[in-house]
Backbone as a ProteinNet text record, in pm:
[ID]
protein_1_A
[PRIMARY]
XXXXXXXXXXXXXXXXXXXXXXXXXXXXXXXXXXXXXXXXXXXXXXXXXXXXXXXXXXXXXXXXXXXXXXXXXXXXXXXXXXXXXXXXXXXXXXXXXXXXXXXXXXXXXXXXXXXXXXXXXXXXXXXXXXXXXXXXXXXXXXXXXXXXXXXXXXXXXXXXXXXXXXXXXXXXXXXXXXXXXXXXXXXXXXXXXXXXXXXXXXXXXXXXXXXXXXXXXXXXXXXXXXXXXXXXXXXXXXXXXXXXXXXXXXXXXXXXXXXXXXXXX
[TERTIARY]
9825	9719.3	9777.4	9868.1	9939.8	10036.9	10034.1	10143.7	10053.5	9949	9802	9802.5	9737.3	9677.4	9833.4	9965.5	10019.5	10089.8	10043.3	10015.2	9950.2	9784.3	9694.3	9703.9	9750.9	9763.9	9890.7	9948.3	10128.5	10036.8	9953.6	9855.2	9763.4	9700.3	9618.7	9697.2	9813.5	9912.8	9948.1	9967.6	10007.4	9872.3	9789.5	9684.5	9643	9612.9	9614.7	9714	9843.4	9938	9929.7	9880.9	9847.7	9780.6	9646	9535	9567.8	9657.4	9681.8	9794.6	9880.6	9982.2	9934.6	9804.2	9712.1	9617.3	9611.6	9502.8	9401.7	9381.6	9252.3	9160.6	9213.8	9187.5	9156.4	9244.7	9187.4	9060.2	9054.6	8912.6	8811	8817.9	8704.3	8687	8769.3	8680.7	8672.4	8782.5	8762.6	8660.6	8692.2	8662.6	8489.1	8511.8	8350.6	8228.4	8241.3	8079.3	8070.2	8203.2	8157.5	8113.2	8127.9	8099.7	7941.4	7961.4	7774.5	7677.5	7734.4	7647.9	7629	7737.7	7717.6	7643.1	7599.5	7510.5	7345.1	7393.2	7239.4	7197.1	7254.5	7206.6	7189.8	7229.2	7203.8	7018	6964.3	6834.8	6747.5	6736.6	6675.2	6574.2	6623.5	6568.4	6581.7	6439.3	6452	6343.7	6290.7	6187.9	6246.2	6200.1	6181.4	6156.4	6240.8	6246.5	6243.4	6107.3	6106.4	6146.4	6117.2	6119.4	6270.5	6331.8	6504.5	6499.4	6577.1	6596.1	6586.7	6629.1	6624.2	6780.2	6879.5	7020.5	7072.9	7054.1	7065.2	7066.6	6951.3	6857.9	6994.6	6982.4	7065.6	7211.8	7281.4	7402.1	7439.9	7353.1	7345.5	7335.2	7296.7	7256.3	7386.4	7483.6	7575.1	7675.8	7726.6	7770.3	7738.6	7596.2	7559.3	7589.4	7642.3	7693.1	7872.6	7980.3	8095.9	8112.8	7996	8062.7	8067.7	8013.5	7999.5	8152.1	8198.8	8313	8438.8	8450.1	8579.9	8610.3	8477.6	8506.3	8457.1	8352	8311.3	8423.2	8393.3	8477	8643.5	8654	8822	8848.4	8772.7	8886.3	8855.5	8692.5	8720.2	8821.6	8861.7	9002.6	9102.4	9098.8	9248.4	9267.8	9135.5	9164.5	9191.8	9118.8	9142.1	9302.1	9318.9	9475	9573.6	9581.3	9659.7	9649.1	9549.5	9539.8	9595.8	9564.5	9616.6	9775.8	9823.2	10020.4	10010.4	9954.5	9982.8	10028.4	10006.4	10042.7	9924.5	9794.5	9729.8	9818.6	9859.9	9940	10045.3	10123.8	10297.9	10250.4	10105.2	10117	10038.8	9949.4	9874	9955.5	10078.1	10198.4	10284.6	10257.6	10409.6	10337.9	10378.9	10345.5	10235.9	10190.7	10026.6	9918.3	9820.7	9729.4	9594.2	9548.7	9446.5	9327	9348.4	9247.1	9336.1	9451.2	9534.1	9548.3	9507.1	9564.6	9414	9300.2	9175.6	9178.1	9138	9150.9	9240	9338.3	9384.5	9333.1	9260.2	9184.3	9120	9009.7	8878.9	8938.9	9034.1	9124.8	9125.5	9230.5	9249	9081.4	9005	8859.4	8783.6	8825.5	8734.3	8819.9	8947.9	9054.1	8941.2	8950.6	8923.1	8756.6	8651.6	8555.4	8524.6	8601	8552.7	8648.5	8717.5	8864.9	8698.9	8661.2	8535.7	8405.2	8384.6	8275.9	8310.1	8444.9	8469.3	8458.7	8513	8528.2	8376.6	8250.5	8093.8	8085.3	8091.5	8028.1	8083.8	8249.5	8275.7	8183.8	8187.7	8062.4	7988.2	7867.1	7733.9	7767.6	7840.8	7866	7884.3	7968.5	7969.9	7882.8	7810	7707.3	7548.3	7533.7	7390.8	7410.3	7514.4	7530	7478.1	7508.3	7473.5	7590.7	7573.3	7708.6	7653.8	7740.1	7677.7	7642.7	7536.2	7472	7496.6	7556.5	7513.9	7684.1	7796.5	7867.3	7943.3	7891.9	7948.6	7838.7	7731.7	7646.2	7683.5	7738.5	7817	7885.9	7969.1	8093.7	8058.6	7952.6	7897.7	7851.1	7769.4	7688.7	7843.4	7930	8039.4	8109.7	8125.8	8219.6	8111.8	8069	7958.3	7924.5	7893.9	7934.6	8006.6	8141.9	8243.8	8266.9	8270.4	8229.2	8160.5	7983.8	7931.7	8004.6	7999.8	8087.7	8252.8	8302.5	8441.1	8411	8318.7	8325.5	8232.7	8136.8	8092.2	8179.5	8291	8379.1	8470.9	8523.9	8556.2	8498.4	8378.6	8312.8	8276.8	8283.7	8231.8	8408.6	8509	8637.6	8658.6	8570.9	8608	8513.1	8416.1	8358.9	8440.6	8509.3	8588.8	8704.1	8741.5	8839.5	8976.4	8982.3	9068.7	9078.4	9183.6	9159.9	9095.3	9082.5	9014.3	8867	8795.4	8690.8	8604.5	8694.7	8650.3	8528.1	8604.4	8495.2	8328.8	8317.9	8227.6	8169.3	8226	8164.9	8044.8	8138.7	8073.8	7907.8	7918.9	7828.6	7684.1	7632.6	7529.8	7482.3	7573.3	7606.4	7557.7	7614.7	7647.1	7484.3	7491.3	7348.2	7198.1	7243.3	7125.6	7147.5	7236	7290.4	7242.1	7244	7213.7	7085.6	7034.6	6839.6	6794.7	6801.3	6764.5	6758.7	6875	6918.3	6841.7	6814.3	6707.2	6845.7	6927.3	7000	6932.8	6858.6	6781.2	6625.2	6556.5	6434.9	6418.9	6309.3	6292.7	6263.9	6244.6	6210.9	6067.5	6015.1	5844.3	5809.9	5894.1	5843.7	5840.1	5905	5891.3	5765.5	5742.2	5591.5	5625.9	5518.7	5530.3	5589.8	5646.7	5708	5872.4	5921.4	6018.2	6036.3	6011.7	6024.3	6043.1	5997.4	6050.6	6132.4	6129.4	6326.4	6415.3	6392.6	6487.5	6523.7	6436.7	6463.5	6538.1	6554.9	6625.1	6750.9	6766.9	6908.9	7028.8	7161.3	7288.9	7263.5	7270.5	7318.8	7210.4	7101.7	6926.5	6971.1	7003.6	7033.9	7121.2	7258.4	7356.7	7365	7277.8	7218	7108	6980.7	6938.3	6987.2	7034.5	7147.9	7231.8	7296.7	7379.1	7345.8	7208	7116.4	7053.3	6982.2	6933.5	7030.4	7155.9	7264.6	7312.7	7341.1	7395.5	7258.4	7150.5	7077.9	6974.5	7016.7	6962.7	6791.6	6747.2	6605.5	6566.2	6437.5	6429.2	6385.3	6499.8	6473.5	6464.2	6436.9	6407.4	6250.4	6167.5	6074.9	6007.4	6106.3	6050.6	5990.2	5940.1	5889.2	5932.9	6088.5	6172.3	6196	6097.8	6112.6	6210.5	6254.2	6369	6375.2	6523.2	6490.9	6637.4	6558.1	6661.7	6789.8	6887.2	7046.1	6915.7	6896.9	6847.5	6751.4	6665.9	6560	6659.2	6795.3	6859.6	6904.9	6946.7	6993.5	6873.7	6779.8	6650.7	6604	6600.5	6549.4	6633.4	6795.6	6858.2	6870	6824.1	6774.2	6754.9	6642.4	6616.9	6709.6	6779.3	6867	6992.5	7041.7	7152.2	7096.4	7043.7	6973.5	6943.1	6933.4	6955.2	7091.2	7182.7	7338.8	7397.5	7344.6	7423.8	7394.4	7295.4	7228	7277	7312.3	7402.6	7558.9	7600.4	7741.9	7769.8	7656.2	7661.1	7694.6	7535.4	7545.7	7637.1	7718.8	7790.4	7970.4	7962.5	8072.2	8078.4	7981.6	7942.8	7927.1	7900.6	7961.1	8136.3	8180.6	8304.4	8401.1	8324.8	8371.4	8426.9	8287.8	8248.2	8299.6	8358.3	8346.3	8495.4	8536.9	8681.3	8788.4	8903.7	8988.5	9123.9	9255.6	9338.7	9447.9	9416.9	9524.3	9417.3	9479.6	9439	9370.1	9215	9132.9	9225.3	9288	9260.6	9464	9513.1	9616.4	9748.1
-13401.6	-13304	-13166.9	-13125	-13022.2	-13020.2	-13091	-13092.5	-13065.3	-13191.1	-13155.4	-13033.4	-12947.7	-12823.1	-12709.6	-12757.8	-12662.1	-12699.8	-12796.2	-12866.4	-12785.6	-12771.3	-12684.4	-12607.5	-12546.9	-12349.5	-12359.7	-12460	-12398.7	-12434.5	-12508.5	-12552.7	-12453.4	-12384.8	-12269.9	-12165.1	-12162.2	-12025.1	-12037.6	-12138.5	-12177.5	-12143.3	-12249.5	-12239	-12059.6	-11999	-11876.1	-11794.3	-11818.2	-11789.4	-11796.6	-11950.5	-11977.4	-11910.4	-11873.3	-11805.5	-11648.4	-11603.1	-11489.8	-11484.1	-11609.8	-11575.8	-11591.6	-11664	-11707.5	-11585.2	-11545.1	-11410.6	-11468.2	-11580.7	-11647.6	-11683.3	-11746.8	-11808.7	-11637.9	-11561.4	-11449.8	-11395.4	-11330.4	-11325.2	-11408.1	-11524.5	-11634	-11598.6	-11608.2	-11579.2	-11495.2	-11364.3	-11264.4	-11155.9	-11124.7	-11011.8	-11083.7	-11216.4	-11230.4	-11241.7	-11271.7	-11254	-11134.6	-11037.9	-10885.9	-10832.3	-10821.8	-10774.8	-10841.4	-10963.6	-10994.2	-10923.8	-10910.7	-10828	-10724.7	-10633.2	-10474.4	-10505.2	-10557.5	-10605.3	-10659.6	-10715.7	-10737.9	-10628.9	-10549.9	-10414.3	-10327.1	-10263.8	-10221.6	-10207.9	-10353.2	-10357	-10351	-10260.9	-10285.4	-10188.8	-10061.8	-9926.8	-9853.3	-9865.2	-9805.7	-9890.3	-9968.1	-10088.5	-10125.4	-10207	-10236	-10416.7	-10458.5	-10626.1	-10672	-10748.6	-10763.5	-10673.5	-10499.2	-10405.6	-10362.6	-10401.6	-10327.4	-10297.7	-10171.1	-10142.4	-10238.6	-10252.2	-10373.2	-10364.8	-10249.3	-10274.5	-10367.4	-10301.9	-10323.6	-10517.7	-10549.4	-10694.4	-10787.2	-10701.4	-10768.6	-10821.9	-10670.9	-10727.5	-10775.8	-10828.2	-10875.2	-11018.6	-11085.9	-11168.6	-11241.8	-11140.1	-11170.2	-11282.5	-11336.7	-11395.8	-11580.6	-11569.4	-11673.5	-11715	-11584.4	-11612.7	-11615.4	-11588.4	-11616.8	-11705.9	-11828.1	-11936.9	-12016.3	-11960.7	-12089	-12080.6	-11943.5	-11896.3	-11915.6	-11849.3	-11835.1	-12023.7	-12096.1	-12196.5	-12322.9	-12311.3	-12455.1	-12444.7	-12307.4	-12325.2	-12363.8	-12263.1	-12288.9	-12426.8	-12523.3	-12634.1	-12695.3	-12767	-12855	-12826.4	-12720.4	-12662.2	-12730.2	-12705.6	-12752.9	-12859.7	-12935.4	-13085.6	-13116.4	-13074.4	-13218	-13168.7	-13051.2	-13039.2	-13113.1	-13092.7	-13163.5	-13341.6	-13345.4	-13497.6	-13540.8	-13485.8	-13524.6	-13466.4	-13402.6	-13401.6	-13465.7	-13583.1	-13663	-13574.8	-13444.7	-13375.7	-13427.3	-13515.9	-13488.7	-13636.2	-13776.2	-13892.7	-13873.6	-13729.3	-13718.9	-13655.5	-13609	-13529.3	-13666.4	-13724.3	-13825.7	-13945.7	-13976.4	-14063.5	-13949.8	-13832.5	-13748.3	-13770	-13638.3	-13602.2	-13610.4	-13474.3	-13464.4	-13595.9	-13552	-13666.1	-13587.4	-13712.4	-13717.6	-13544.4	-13565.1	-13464.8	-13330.1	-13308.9	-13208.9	-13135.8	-13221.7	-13165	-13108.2	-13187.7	-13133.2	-13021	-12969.4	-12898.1	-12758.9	-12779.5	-12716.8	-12643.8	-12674.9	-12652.3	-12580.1	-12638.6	-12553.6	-12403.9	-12407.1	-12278.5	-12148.5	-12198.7	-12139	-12091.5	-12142.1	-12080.1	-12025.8	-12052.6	-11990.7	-11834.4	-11851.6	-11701	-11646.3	-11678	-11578.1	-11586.9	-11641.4	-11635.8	-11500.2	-11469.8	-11406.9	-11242.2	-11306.4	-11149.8	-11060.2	-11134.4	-11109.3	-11089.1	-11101	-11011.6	-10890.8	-10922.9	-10798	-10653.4	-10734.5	-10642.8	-10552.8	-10659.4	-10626	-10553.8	-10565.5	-10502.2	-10367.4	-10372.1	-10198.7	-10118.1	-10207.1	-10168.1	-10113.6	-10179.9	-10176.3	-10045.9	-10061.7	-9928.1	-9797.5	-9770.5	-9693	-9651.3	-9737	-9703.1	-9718.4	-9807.3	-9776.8	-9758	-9709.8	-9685.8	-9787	-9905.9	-10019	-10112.9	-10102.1	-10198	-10339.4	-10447.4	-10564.6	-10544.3	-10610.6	-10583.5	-10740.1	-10858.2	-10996.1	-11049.4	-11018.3	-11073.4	-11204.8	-11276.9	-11383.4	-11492.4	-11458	-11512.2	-11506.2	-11449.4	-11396.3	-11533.6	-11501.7	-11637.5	-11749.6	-11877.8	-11933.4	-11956.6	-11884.2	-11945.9	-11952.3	-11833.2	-11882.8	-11973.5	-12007.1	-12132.1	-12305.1	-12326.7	-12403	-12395.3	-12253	-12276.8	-12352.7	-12294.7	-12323.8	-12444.1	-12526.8	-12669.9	-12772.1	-12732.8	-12783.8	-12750.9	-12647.7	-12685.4	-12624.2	-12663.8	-12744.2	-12889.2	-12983.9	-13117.9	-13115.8	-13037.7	-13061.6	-13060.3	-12979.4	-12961.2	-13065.4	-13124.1	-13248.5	-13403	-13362.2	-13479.5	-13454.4	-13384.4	-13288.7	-13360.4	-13296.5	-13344.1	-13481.4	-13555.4	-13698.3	-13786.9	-13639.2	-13692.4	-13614.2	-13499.9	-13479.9	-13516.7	-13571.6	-13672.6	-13565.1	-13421	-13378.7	-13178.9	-13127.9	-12972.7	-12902.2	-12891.1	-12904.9	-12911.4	-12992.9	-13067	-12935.8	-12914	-12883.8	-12761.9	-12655.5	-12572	-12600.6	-12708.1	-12715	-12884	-12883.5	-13011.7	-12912	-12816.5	-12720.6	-12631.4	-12623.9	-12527.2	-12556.2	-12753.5	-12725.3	-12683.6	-12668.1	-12646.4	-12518	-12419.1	-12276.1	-12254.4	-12273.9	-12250.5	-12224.9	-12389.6	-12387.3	-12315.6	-12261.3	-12145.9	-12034.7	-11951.1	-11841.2	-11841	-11928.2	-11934.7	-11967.9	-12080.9	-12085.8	-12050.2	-11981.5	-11909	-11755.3	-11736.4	-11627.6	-11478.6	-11423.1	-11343.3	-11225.8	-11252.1	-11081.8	-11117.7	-11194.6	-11206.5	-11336.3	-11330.3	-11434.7	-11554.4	-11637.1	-11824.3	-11796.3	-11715.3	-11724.1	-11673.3	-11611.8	-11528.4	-11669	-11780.4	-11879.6	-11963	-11996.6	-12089.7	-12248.9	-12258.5	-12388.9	-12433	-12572.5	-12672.9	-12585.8	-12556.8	-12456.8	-12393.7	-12313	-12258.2	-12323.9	-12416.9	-12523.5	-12584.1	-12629.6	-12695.3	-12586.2	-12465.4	-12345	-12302	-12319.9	-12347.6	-12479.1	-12512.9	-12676	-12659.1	-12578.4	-12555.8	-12528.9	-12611.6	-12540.9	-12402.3	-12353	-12152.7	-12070.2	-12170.7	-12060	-11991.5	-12165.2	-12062.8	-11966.2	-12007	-11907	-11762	-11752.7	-11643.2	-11562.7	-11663	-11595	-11531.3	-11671.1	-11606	-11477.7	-11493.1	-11357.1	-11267.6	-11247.9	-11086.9	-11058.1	-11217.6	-11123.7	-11100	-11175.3	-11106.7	-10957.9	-10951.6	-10818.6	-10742.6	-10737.3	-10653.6	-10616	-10718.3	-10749.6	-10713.9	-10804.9	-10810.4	-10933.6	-10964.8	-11103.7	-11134.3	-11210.5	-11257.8	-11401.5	-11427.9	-11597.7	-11630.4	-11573.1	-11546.2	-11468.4	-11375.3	-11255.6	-11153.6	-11148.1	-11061.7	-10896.3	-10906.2	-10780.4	-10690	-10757.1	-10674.2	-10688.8	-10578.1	-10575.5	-10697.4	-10745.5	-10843.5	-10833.1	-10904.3	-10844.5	-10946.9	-10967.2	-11019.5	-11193.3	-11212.2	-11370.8	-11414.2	-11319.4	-11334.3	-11362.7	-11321.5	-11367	-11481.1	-11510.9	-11667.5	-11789.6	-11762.3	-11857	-11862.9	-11744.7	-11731.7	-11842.3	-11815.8	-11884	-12049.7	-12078.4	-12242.3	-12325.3	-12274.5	-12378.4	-12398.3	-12294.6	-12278.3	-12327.9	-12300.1	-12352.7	-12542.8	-12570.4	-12736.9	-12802.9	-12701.2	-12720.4	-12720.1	-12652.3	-12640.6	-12752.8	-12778	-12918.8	-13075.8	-13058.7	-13161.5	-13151.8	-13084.9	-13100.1	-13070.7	-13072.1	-13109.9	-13237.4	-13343.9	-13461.1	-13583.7	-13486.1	-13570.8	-13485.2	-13399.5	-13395.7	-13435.8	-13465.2	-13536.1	-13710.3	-13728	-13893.3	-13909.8	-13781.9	-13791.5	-13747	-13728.5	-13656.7	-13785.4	-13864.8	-13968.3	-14072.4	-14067.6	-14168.5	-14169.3	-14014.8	-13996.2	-13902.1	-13860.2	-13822.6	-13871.5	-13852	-13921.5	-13912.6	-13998.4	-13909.7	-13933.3	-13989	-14069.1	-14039.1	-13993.2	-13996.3	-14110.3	-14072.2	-14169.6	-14273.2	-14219.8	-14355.6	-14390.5	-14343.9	-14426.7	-14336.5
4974.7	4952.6	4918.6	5009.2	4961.8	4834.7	4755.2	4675	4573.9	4577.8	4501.2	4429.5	4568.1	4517.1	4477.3	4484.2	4485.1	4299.7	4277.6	4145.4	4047.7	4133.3	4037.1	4041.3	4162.3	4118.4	3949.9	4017.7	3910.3	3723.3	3734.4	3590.6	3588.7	3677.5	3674.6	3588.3	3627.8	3590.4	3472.3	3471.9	3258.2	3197.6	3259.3	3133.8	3101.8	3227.9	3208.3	3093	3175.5	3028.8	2891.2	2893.9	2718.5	2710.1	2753.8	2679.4	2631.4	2768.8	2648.9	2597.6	2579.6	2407.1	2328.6	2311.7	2229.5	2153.8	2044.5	2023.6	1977.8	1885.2	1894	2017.7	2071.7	2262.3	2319.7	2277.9	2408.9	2334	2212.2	2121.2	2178.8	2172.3	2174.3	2310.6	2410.4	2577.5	2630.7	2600.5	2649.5	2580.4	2428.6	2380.8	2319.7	2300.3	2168.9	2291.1	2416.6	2535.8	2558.4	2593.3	2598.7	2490	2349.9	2220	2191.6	2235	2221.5	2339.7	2479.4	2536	2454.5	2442.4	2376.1	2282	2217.3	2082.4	2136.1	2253.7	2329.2	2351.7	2446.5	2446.2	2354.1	2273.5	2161.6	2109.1	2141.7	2138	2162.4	2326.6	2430.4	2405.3	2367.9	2392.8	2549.5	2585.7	2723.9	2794	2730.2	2805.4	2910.1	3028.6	3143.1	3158.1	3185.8	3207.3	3366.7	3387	3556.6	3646	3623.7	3730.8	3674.7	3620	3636	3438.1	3427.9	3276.6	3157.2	3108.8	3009.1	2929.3	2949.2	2982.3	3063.9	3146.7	3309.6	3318.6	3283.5	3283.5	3181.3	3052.5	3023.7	3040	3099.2	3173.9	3252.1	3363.4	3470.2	3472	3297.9	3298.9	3190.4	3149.4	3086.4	3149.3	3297.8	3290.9	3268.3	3176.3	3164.2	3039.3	2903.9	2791.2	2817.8	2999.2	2977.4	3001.6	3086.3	3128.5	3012.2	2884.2	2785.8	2725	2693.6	2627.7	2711.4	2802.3	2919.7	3006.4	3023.6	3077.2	2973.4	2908.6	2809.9	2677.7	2633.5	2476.9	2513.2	2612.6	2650.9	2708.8	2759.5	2853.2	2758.1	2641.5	2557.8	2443.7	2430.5	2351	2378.4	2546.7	2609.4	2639.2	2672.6	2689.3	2559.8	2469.1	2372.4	2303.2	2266	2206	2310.9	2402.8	2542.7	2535.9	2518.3	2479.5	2339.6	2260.9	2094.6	2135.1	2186.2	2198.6	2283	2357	2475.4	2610.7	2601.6	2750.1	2839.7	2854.1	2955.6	2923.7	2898.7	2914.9	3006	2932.7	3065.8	3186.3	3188	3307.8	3431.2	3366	3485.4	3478.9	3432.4	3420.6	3531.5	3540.2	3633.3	3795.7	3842.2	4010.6	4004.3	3949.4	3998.5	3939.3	4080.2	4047.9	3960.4	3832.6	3820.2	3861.5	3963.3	4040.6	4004.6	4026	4077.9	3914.3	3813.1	3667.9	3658.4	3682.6	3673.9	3757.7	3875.9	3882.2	3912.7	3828.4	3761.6	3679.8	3521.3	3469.3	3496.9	3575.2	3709.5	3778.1	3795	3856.7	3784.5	3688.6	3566.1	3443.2	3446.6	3443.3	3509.4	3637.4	3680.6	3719.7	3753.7	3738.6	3634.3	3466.7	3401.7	3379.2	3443.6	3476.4	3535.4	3663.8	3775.1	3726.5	3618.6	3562.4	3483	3413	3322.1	3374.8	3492.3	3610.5	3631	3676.9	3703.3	3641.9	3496.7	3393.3	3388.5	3351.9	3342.5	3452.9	3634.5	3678	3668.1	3615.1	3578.2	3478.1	3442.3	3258.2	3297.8	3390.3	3421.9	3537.1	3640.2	3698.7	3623.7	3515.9	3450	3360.2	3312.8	3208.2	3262.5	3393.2	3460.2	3596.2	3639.8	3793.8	3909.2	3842.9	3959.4	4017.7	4160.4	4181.5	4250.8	4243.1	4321.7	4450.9	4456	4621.6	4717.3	4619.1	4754.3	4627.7	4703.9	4640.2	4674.8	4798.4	4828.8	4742.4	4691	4635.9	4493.5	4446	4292.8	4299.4	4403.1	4413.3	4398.2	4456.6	4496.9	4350.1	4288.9	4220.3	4059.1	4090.9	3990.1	3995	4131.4	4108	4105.6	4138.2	4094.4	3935.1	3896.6	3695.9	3621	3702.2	3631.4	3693.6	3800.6	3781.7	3730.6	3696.1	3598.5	3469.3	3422.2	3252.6	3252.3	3348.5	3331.5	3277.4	3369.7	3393.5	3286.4	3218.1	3114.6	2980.7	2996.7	2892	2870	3020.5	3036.4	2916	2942.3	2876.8	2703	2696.2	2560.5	2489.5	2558.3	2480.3	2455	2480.4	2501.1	2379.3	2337.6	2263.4	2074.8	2124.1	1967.4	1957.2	1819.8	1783.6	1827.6	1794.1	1736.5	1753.1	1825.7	1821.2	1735.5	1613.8	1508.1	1511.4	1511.3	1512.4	1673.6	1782.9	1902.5	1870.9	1747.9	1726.9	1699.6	1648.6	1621.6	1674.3	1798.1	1903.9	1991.4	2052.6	2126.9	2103.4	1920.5	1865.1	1949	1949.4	2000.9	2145.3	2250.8	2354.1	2374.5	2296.3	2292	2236.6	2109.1	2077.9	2188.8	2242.1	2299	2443.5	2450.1	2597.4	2574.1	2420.4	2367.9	2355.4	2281.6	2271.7	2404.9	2520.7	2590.1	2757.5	2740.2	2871	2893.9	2987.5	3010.5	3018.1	2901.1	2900.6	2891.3	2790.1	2752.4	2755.2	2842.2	2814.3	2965.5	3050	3156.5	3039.7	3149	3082.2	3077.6	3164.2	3135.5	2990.4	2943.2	2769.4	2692.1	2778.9	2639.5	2679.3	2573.6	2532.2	2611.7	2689	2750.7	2813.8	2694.6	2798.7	2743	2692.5	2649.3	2778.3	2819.3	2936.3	3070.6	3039.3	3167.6	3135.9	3010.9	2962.7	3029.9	2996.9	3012	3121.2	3225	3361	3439.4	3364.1	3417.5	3329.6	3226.3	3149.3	3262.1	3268.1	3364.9	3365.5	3276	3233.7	3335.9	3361.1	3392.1	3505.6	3599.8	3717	3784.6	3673.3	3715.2	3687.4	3556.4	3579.6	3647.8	3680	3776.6	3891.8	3944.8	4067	4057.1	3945.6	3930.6	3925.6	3851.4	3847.7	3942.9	4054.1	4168.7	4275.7	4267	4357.2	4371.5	4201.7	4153.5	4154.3	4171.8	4148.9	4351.1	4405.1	4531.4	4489.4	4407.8	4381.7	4329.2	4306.2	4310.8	4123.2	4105.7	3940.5	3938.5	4109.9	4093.8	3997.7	4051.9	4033.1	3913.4	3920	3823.4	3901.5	4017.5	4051.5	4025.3	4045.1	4076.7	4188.9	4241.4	4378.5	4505.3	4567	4606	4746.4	4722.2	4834.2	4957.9	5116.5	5199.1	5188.3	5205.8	5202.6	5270.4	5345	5358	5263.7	5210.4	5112.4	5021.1	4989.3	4847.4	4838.6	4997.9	4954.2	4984.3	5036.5	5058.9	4909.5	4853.4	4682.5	4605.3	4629.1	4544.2	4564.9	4664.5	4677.6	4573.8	4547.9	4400.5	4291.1	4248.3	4165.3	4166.8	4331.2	4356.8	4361.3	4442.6	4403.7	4245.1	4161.1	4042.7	3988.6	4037.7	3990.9	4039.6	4201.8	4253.5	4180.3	4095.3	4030.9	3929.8	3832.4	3744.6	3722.4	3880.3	3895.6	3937.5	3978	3987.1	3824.9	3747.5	3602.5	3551.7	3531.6	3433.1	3501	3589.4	3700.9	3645.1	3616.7	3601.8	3390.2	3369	3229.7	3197.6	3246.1	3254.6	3261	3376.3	3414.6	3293.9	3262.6	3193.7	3004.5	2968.3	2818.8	2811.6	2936.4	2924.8	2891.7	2800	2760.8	2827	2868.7	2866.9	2790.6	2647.7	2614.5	2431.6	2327.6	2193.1	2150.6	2052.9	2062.8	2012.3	1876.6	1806.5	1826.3	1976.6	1968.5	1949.1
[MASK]
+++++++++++++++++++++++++++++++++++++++++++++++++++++++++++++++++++++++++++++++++++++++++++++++++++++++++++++++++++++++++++++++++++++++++++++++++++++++++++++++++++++++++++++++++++++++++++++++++++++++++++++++++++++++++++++++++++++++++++++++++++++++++++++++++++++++++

């Protein structure tokens, strides 16, 4: 067990590494979710979204456009190039087990998951004077993210032939993260049954969670109104029961569509 985890930290530390010798890789996760917030905002004016600014609303809700970039775009990158040079073959043929190379992975995303919070809540401090108010709840609902789409990225690589190809395995993923994730607008603005897809989307609740953590008010709901430290985590129930439900199916797709060995040989 100990060798395990002392496995994934030492794969945490590389993969980290690669990403920034990499200037494409650091673009794609670091610099292109912050540059689309600043661009979300940009549009807001001075309107008012569920009681909090409509800046404000939107940055709070930004780490629901890094988990797609920092943890989905980056591991189906890394799995599948790792697999096409046969490095995920020498590594589940070496010491570490199976588990210990995975999360690995999981480590190493979620490091620059939580590097890229950080970064926002400096933002948002500086530019709307708000600091997180429920941050063990920040945690919680990030690492649970970055377990659903790690293990979603997991499965996603298993379905492209080739590093290559990865850019545009991901697109519909991302897409439907950007249109249907409540970043700059609640799930109730959408029409119907849309809005209830959008609520059942991975991304919904990690951003809810994150804005009524960081905001200690309630965006389960929409209400906005301010809520006490137990009201935040009784709120985040549903959401979190929604995150644990799709760390099950995308655990059992991961399973099921992950490769570790080049498709065709």
């Amino acid at each position: 067990m100990r060798t395990d985890v002392l496995h994934a930290v030492r794969l945490a530390k590389l993969d980290l590494t690669l990403v920034f010798r990499n200037t494409t890789a650091l673009f794609t996760v670091l610099l292109l979710p912050l540059m689309m917030a600043w661009l979300f905002t940009q549009t807001q004016g001075t309107a008012t979204i569920e009681g909090a600014p409509a800046a404000l609303y939107v940055l709070t809700g930004v780490p629901g456009l890094i988990v797609g970039f920092a943890v989905f775009i980056n591991l189906v990158n890394s799995f599948t190039a790792r697999r096409e040079e046969l490095v995920l073959k020498r590594l589940r043929g070496g010491q570490p087990s199976a588990a210990a190379v995975m999360a690995g992975s999981a480590l190493g995303a979620l490091a620059l998951f939580l590097g890229q919070v950080v970064l926002l809540a400096i933002w948002i401090r500086r530019a709307e004077g708000a600091t997180p108010v429920n941050i063990p709840l920040m945690l919680l609902a990030a690492v649970l993210g970055v377990a659903v789409f790690g293990l979603l990225a997991a499965a996603f690589s298993g379905l492209t032939p080739n590093a290559e190809m990865a850019q545009i395995t991901v697109l519909p993923v991302i897409l439907v993260m950007m249109v249907g994730s409540p970043v700059a607008f609640p799930t109730n603005a959408l029409p119907g049954a849309l809005g209830t897809i959008s609520g059942l989307l991975p991304v919904t609740p990690i951003v809810k969670i994150m804005r009524s953590a960081f905001l200690g008010a309630d965006h389960y709901t929409g209400t906005g109104r301010a809520l006490s430290a137990l009201e935040q985590w009784t709120g985040a129930l549903p959401s979190l029961g929604i995150l644990a439900g799709w760390v099950v199916v995308t655990a059992l797709l991961a399973r099921w569509l992950f490769r570790w060995e080049p498709r065709h040989g």
